[in-house]
C-alpha positions in Angstrom: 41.0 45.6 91.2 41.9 49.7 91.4 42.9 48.9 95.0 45.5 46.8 94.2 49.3 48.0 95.7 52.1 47.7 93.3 55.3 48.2 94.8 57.0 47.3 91.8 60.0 49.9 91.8 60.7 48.1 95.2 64.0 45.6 95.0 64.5 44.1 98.8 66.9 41.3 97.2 69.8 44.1 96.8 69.8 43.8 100.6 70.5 41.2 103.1 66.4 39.0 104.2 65.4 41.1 107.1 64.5 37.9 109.0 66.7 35.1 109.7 65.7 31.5 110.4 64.4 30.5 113.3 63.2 34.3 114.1 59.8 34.6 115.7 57.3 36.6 113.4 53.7 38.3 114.1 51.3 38.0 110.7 50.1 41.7 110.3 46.9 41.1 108.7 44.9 37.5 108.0 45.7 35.4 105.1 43.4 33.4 103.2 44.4 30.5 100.3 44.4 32.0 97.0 44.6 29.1 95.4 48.0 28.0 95.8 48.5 26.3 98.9 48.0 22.3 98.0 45.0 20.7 100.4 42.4 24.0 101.8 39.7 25.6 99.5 39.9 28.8 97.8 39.3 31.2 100.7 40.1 29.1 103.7 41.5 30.9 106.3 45.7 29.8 106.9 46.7 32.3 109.3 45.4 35.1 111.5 46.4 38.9 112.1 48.2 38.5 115.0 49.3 35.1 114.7 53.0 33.8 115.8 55.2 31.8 113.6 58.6 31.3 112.9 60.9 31.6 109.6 61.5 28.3 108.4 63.2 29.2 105.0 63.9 32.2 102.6 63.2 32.6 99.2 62.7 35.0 96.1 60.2 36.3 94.2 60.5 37.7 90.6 64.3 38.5 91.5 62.9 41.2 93.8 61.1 39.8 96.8 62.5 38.3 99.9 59.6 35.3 100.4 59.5 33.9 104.6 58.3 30.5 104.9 56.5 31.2 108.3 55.4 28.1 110.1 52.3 29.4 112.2 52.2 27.2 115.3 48.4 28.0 115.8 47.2 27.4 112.7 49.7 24.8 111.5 50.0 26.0 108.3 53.5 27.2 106.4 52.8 30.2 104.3 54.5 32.6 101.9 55.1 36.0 103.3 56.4 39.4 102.6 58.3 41.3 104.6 55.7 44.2 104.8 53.3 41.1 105.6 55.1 40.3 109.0 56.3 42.2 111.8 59.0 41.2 114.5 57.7 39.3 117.9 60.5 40.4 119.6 62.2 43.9 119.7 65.0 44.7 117.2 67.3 47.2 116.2 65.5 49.0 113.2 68.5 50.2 111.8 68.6 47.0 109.7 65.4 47.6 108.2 65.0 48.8 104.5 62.5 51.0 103.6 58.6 49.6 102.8 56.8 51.7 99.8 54.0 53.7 101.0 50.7 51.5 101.0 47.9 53.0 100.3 45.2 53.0 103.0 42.7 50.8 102.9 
């Protein structure tokens, strides 16, 4: 588990979410069930790299974290996501974006 990212000096919740509801989002890398999504097996697959969804609420975690509920219309699964988890499927301004912490390369 030495690969593990902690970007625990990060606080996005001092800001506005980046995405909105109803915004169109691209997943930036696969995401399997770790457990916590109700009615898949450990390790079953809920959303592609590459997928489309769209933000159907916005939550916290650990009073830190922005959390988008994406509803992936391939898949048909609504998963938990980060903001460095998801990338715009349309063009925006950047300006409005808050700096990620440097991930370290897999």
């Amino acid at each position: 588990m030495s690969n593990i990212v902690r970007d625990s000096d990060v606080v996005e919740i001092t800001h506005p979410p980046f995405f909105s509801f109803g915004d169109k989002v691209r997943a930036k890398r696969n995401v399997r069930n770790d457990g916590t999504y109700a009615g898949k097996e450990i390790g079953d697959l809920l959303c592609r790299k590459g997928e489309i969804g769209y933000v159907v609420s916005i939550g916290t975690f650990l009073q830190q974290f922005y959390i988008y509920a994406v509803e992936f219309t391939e898949s048909g699964n609504r998963v938990g996501m980060k903001r460095k988890e998801l990338d715009p499927a349309t063009p925006r301004d950047e300006e409005d974006d808050i700096p990620l912490p440097e991930e370290l390369s897999a």
